[in-house]
N, C-alpha and C positions, 0 to 999 in steps of 0.2 A: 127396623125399629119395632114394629108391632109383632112382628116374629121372636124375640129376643123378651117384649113384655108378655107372649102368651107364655111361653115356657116358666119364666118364674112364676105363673097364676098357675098354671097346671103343678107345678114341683107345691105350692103351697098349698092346694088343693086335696094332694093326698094325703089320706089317713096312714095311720097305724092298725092293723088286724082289729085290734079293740075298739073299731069305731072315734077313736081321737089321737088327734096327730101326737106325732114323738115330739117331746117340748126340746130334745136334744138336736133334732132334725130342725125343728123351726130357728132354734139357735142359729145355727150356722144358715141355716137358708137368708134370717136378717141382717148379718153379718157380709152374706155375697152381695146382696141388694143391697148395701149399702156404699160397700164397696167399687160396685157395677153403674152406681148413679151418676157420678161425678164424669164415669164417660159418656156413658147415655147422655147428657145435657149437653156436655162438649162436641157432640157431633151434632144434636141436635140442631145449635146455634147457629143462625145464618153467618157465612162467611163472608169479608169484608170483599169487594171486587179488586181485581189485580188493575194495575195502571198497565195504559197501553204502552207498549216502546216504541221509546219513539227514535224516526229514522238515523241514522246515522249522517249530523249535517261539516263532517270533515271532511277534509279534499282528497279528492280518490288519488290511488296512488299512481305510479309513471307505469302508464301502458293501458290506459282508456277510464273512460267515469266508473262508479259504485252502478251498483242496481239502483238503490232510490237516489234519485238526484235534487232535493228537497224541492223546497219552494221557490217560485223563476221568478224573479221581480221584474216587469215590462215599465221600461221608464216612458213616463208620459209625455204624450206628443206636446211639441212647444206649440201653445198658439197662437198665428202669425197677429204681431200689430194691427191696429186699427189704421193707426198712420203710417204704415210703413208703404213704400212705394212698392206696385210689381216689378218683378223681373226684370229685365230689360233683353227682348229678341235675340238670339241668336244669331249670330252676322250672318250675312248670308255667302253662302262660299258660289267661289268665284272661279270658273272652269275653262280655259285657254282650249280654241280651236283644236281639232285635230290637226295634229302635226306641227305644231306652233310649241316653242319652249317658254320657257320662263324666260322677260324679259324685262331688263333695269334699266331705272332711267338715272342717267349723273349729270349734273348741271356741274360745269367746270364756269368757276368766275377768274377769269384771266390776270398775271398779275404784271407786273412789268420792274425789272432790276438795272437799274442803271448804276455805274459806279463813277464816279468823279471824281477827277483830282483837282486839286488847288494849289497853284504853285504860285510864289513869286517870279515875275517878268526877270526881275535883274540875276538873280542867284540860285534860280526854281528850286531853291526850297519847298518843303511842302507847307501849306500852312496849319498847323493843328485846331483844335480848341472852335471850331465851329458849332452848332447848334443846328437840327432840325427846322427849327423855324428861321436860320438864315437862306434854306433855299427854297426856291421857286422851281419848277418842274414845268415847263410847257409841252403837249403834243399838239401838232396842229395846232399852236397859237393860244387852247384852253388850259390852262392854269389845273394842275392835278395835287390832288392832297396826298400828301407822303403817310404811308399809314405803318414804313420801318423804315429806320435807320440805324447805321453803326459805319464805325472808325472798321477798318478790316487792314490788316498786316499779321499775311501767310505764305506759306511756303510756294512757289512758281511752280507750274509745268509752261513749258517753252518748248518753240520747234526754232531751230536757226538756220536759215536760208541763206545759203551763202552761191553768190554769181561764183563760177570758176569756170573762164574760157578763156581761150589763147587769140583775142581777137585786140587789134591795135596793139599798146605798147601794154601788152597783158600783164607782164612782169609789174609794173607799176601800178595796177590796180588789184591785184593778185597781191603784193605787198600790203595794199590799204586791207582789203577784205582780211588778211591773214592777221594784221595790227587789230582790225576790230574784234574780232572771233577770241582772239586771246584776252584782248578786255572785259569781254564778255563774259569770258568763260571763270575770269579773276573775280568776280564780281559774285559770285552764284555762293550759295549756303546747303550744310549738309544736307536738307531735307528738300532740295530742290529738283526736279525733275527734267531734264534737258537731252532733246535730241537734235542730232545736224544731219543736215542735206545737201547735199549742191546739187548746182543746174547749171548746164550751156544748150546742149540741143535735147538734153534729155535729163533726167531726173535720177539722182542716186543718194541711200539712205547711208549715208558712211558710219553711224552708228545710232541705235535706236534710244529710246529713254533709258537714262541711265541718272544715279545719283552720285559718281563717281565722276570725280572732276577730273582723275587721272587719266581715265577712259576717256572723256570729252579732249582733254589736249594733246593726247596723243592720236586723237582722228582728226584733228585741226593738224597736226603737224605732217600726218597722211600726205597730206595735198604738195603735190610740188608742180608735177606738172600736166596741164589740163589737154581732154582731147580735140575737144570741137570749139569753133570760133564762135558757134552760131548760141546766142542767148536767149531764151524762150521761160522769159520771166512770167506772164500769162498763166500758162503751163506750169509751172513751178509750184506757182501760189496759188494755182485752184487746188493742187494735188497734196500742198499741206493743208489746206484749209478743208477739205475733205479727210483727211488722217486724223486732224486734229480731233473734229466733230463727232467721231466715235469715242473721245473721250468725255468722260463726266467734268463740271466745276470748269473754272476760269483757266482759261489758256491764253500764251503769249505767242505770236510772232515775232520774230525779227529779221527783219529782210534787208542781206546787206548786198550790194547790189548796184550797177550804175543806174537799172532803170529803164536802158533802153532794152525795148523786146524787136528780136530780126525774124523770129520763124514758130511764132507760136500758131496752134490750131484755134485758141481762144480770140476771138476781137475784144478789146478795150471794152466793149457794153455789155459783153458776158461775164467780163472779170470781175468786172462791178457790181454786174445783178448778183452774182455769187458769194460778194464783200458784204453787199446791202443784208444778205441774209442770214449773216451770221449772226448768232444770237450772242455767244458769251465768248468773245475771241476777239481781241484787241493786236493791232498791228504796230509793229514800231519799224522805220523804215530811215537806212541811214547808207546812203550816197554815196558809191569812191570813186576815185580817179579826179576829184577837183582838185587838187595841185597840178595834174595836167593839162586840164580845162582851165584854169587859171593861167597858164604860160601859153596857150595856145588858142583862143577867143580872142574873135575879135581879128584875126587875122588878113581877113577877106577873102575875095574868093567865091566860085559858088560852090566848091565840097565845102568850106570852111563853113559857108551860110547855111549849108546843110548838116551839118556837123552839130553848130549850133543851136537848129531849131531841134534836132532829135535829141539833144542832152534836156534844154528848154519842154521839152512836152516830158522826156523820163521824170524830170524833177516834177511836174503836175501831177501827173500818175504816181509817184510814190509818197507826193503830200496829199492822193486822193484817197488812197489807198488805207492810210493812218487815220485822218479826220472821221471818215465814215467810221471809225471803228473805237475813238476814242483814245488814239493812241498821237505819236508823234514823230514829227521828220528831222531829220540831221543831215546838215550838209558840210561836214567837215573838209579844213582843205589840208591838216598836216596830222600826222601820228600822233603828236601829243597830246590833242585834242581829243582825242577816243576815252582814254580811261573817266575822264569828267564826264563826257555824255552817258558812257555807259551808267557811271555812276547815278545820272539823272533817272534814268531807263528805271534804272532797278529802285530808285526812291518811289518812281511813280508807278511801278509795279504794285508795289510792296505797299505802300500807304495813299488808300483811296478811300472816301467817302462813299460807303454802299445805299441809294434811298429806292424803295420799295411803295409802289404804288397801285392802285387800281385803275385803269384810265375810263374814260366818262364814255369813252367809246369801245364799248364791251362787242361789237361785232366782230366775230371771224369771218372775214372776206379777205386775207390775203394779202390785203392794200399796205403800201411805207408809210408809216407815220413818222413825220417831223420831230425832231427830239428837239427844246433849247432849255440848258438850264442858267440859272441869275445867279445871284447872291444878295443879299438883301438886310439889312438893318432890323433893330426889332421893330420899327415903324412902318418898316416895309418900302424904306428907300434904296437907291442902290449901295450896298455895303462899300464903304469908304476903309481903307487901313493906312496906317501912321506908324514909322518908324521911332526910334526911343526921342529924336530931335523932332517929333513932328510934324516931317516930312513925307508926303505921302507916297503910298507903294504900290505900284502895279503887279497885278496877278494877273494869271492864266487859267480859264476853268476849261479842264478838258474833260471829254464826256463824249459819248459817241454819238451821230451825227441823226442816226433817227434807230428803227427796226422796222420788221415789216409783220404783220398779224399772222398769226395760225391762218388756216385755210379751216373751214368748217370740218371735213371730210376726217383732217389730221386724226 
């Protein structure tokens, strides 16, 4: 700038030869300076500052941040209540022996199912229309609270035991057995399950569960004539009652049969400790050859007296047999007589009163508990029934005889 103002002092500075400047020289020289001022001043002029730029605060794009990544806002710490409580410890962990696993503990509370029928004495009908609070449950003599019940009518699984030996006037009890088995068999529904077996000295599955009745009577019809004389009833029914027991849900026996046993390996006190321990398996046991025994009792004699006491203890043994189990005995003495029992058979099969209980005696030690059950009024008298005139009517509660407790170990 001071370079720029010497020069036009110097250009106006000079003369003309004549000692005074050219006035046509000064002309133009006021002219250029005039000219020349307007930018002299313009750069003179202090220049306004530029604004700073500022960063770029949009979001960088896909594949890492911008160089400036603006300003980092740090949220401020919460802080804690006044009343707020501390923390609460860490559990403290819990570290099993070497060589020890992981081990659970289960409390099993024990329950107990009994199932009951109610029939009429005269006509064993069943009786319907009961109520919970009409029954009483005793174990051991203590009064149990039923904490379920239901009316139950379902489909059978059944084993049928049929005596088939060539021993005395075999042909005629062989008849009976052969009438019963077909009553039986009359009787049964498509959704029922049924296998046969017979026994004399030994044991044979003549056809296994099946729900084909066609099958079932045509292995009844199998039978005509038998090997052995010797009857090993004992044997027979521990080895259904063991087949049976691999099955799940309620099962039926039927054991048609005179009774007496001549050659089993079993004693009398083991068939029973084996009955006692059945849990959900009911016996129905039904008697042949008494039209025989009928025309031949009483005769005298000592085979004759012997004769008699061994029908005499088979009949206790196959009403020992049912009772313990809930079930029931038939001692028919003619043919015609079958299709009504069976028909009883299969009512009390089919419609039983199921009550479910906890007993007051929760020990597993193994031990037989006593079953007895009542019936009872809503007052808690004994339950009285009355026909349409009145007249009062005898029933029958059947229900099995006791069970016996898990073993702890079980």
């Amino acid at each position: 700038m001071l370079l720029n103002t010497e020069v036009a002092m110097s250009a106006i500075s000079r003369k003309s030869p004549s000692g005074f400047p050219s006035r046509r020289f000064n002309g133009w020289l006021v002219l250029l300076i005039l000219a020349i001022a307007p930018l002299v001043r313009a750069q003179a002029a202090p220049q306004p500052p530029q604004p700073q730029q500022q960063p770029d605060q949009a979001a960088p794009d896909a594949g890492g941040p911008s160089a400036d990544s603006g300003v980092i806002a740090l949220p401020k710490k919460k802080e804690p209540a006044a009343d707020e409580p501390p923390p609460a410890p860490a559990a403290p962990k819990i570290k099993n022996p070497e060589g020890m696993g992981n081990v659970a503990l289960r409390i099993e509370v024990p329950e107990v199912t009994v199932d009951v029928g109610v029939l009429l004495e005269k006509t064993h009908q069943f009786v319907p229309g009961l109520k919970p609070e009409n029954f009483h449950v005793y174990e051991d003599g203590v009064l149990q609270k039923v904490s379920g019940f239901k009316r139950v009518e379902a489909p059978i699984t059944a084993l049928l035991i049929c005596e088939f030996a060539s021993n005395g006037v075999w042909w005629v009890k062989a008849d009976d057995m052969l009438n019963a088995a077909y009553a039986f068999a009359e009787q049964l529904r498509p959704q029922d399950y049924v296998a046969l077996m017979t026994f004399d000295m030994r044991t044979q599955i003549v056809t296994d569960f099946t729900q084909d009745k066609r099958q079932l009577l045509e292995a009844i019809h199998s039978l005509v004539i038998p090997a052995f004389s010797e009857t090993n009833v004992f044997d027979a029914l521990y080895e259904g009652i063991d087949r049976l027991e691999r099955i799940d849900g309620r099962k039926y026996i039927v054991l048609i049969a005179t009774g007496r046993d001549t050659m089993s390996k079993l004693t009398f006190d083991k068939i029973q400790k084996k009955v006692k321990a059945t849990q959900d398996i009911t016996i129905f046991t039904l008697s042949t050859g008494g039209m025989l025994r009928a025309m031949t009792e009483g005769r005298g004699g000592m085979m004759g007296s012997i004769r008699d006491m061994d029908y005499l203890q088979a009949d206790n043994e196959m009403r020992t047999f049912s009772s313990l189990t809930g079930g029931a005995s038939y001692f028919p003495r003619f043919a015609g007589e079958m299709p009504d029992i069976f028909r009883q058979i299969n009512q009390n099969i089919r419609s039983k009163y199921q009550l479910v209980y906890r007993p007051t005696n929760a020990k597993l030690d193994g031990t037989y508990r006593k079953l007895r059950v009542e019936l009872v009024d809503d007052e808690g008298r004994p339950l009285r029934m009355q026909d349409e005139k009145n007249k009062p009517l005898k029933f029958d509660i059947i229900a099995r005889d006791g069970y016996r407790a898990r073993q702890e170990v079980e």
